[in-house]
C-alpha positions as CSV (number, residue, x, y, z in Angstrom):
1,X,0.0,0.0,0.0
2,X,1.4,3.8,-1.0
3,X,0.9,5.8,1.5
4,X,1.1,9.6,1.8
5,X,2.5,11.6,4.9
6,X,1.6,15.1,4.7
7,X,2.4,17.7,7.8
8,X,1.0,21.1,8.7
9,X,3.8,23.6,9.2
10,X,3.1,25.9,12.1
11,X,2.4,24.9,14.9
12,X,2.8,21.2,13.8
13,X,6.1,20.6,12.2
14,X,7.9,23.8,13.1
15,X,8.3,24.6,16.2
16,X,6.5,27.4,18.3
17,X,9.2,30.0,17.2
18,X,7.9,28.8,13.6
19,X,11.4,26.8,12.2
20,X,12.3,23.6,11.3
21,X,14.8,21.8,14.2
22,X,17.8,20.3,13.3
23,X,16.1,16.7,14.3
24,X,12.9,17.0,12.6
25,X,15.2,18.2,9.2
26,X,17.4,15.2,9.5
27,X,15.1,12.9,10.5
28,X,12.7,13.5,7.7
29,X,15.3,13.7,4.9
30,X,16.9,10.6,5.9
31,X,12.7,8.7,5.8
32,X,12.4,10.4,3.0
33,X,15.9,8.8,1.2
34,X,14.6,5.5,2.3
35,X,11.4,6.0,0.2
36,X,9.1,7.8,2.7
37,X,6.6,9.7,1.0
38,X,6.3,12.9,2.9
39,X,5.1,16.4,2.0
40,X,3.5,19.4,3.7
41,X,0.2,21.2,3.5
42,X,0.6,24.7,4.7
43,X,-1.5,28.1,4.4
44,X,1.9,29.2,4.0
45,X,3.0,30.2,0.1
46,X,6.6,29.3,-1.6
47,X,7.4,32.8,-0.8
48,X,6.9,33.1,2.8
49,X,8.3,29.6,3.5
50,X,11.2,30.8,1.7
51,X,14.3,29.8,3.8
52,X,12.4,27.3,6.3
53,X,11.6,24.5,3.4
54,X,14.7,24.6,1.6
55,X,16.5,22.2,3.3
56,X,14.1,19.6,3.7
57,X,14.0,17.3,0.9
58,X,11.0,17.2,-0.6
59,X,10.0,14.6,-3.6
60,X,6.3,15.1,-3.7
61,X,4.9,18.9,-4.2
62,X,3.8,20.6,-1.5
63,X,-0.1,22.0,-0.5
64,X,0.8,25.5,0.0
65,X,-1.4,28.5,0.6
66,X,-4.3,25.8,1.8
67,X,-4.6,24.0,-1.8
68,X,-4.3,27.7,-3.6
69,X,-0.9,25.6,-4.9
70,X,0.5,22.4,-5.3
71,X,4.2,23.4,-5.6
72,X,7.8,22.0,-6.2
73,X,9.2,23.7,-3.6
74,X,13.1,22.9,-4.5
75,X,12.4,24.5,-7.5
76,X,9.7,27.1,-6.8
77,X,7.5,26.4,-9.3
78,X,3.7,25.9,-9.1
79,X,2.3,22.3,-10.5
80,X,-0.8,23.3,-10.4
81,X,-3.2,26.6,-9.0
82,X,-6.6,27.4,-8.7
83,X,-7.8,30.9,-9.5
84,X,-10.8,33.3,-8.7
85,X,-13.4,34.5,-11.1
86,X,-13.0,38.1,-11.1
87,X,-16.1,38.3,-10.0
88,X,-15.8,36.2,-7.2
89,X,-13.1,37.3,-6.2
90,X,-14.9,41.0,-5.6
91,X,-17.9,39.3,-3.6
92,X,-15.1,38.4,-1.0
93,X,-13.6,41.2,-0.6
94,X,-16.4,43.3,0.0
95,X,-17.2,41.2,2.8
96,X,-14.2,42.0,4.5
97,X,-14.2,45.7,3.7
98,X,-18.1,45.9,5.2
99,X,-17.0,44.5,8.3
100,X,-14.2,47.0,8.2
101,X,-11.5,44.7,7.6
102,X,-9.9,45.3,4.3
103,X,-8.2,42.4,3.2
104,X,-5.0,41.1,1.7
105,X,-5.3,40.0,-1.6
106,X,-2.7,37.6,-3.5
107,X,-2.7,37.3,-7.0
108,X,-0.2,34.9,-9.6
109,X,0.9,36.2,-12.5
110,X,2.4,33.2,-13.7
111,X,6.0,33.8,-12.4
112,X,5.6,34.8,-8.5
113,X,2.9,35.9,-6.0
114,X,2.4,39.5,-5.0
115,X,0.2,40.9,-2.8
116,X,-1.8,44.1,-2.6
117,X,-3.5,45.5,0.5
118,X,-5.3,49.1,1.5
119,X,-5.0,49.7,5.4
120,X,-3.4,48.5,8.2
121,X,-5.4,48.6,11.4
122,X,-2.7,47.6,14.3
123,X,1.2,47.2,15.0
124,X,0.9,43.4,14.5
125,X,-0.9,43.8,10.8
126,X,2.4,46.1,10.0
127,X,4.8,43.1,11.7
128,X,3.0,41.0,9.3
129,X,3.5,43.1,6.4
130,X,7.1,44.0,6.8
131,X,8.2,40.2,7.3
132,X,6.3,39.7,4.3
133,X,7.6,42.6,1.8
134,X,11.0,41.2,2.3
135,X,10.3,37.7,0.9
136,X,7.8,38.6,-1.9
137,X,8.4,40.5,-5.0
138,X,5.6,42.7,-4.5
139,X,3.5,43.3,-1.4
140,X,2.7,46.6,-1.3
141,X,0.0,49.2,-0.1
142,X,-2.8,50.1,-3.2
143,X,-5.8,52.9,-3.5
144,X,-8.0,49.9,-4.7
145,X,-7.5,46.3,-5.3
146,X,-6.6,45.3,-9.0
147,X,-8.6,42.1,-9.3
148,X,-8.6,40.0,-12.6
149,X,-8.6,36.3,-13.0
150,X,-4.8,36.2,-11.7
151,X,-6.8,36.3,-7.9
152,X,-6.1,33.2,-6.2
153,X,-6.2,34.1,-2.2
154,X,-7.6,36.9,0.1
155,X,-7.2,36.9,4.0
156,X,-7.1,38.8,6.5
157,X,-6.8,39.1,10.9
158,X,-8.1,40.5,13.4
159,X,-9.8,40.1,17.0
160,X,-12.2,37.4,16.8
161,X,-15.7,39.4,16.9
162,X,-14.8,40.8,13.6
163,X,-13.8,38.0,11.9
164,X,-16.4,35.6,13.1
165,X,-18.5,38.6,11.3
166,X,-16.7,38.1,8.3
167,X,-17.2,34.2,8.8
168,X,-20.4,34.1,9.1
169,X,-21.3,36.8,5.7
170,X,-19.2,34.4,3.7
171,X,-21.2,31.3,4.2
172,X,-23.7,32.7,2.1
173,X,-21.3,33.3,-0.7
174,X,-21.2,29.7,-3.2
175,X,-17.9,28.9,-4.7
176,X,-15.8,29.4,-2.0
177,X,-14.3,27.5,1.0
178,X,-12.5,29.0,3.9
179,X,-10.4,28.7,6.6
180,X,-11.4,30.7,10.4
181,X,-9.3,30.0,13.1
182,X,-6.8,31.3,16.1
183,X,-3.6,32.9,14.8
184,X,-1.1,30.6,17.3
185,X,1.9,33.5,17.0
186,X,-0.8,36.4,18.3
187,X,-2.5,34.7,20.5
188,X,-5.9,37.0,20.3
189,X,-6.5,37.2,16.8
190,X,-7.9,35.3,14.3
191,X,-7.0,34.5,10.4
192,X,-9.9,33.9,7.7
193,X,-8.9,32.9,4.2
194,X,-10.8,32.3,1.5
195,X,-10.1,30.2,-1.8
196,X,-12.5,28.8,-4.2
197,X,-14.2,25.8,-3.7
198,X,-11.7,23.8,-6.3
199,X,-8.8,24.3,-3.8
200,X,-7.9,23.6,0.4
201,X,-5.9,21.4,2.1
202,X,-8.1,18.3,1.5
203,X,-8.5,18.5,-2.8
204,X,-5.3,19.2,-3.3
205,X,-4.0,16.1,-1.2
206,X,-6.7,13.8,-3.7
207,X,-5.2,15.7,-6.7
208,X,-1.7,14.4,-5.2
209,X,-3.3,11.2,-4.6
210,X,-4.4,10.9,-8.5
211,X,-1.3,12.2,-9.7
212,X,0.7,9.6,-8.1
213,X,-1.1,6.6,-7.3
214,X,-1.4,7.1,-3.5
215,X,-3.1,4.5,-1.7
216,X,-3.7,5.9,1.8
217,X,-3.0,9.5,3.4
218,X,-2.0,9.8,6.9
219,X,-2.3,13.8,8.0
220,X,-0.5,15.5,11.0
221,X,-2.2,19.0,11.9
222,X,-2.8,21.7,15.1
223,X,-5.5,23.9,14.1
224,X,-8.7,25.1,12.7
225,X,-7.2,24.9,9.2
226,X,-6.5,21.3,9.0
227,X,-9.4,19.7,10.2
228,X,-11.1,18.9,7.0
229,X,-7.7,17.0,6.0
230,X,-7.8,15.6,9.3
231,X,-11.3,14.3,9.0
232,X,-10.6,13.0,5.7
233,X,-7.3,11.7,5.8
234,X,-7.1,7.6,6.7
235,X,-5.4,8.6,10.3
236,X,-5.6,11.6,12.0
237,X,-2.2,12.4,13.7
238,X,-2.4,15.6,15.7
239,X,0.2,17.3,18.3
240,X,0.1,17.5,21.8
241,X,0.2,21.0,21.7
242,X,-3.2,21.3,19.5
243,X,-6.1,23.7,19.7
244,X,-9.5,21.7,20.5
245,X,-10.7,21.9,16.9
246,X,-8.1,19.4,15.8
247,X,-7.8,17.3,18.6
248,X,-12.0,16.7,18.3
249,X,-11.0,14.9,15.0
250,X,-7.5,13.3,16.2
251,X,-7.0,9.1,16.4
252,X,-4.1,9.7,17.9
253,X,-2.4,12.6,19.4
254,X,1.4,12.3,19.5
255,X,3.9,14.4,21.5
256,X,4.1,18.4,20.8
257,X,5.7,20.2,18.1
258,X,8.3,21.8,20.1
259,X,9.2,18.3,21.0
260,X,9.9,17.3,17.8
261,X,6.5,15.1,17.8
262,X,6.0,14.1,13.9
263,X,9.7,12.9,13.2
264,X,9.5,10.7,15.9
265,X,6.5,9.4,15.5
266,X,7.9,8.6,11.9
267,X,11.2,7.5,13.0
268,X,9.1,4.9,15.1
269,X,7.4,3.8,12.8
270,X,10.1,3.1,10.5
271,X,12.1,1.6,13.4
272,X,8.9,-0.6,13.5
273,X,9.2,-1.3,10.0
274,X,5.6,-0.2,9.3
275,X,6.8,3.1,7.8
């Protein structure tokens, strides 16, 4: 049977100050050499993983952006992306903005990601933001969002009240999925991205799955964001450290991430030989 691994990043496989530990690197590369197949599923993109990934060896692409992308990390390019309808695309954002959250909105021309955004409301938006101009080409403050079928991700964060407003407006919206949960790093606010209903964590692990002839997926996660891959993967795996949302879906919960709790889980199971 070909089985699939596929990890969550933060707060899963990186540790709380959100890198990769020397164990966890070695350990996986060396699974991975001995025919492991292993890959990540992240609402991170290729750009702001950009320095964490790159020494991890990874065969199989990588779920980045919550399904926006399957991409071949080593080489930065995308395998395959799913885009908004212009149209679409303006729906969503006008959710955010009438709940006085404008959003960030991410766009692919092709060649990279860029981002384009219109206020930010707090000191930890502008953290977020200047981490973030110095790994993308373009992520910059606009007058007005220029949205054409290039669209392919809008987010934003904030205290929970006002995105659990945004939430809830967007369930009325068809052709969409999204993602609402705790931002771990903050603490007290929360994240909601929104992709089209083609994309998240889940499809693009059974596009994987099709592409090359996986059997069986076993999925390690934290939070809010992974449980439909957690629900639908064959075994739930989730960390010690986990928010309840996860852990409601876990069949088994392992040690934490700052304890380096997926490698050894996979180390024992190779020890095992039922890797």
């Amino acid at each position: 049977m070909k089985t699939l691994y596929v990890s969550d990043l933060d707060g899963t496989l990186f540790d709380s100050g959100g890198h990769l530990s020397d164990f966890t690197r070695d350990t996986l590369n060396e699974l991975i050499a001995s025919g492991m197949n292993f890959t990540v599923a992240t609402a991170r993109s290729v750009s702001s993983a950009a320095g964490l990934l790159d020494d991890l060896d990874l065969k199989v692409p990588a779920v980045m952006m919550n399904g926006v992308f399957l991409t071949d990390v080593p080489n930065q390019k995308q395998v395959y992306v799913n885009r908004y309808p212009a149209e679409l695309a303006y729906r969503v954002i006008n959710v955010f903005r009438s709940n006085g959250r404008p959003p960030f909105v991410y766009s692919f021309n092709g060649e990279y990601i860029e981002c384009e955004f219109t206020k930010l409301k707090n000191d930890y938006e502008r953290q977020f933001v200047a981490k973030r101009q110095k790994l993308y080409r373009r992520f910059e403050k606009v007058e007005d969002y220029t949205v054409g079928n290039s669209t392919v991700y809008i987010n934003g964060i904030d205290y929970k009240e006002t995105m659990q407003a945004v939430a809830d407006e967007l369930k009325k919206i068809e052709g969409i999925k999204f993602s609402h949960y705790l931002d771990t790093y903050s603490g007290d606010k929360y994240f909601v991205e929104v992709y089209v209903e083609s994309a998240g964590k889940w499809n693009s692990i059974k596009r994987l799955k099709e592409m090359y002839g996986f059997d069986r997926v076993v999925a390690f996660g934290d939070n809010g964001n992974d449980v439909e891959m957690l629900k639908n993967a064959d075994l739930a795996v989730v960390v010690g450290n986990a928010l309840p949302p996860a852990l409601e879906v876990a069949d088994i919960v392992i040690d934490t991430n700052d304890n380096d709790g997926v490698a050894k889980y996979l180390l024992d199971l190779y020890r095992e030989g039922k890797l």
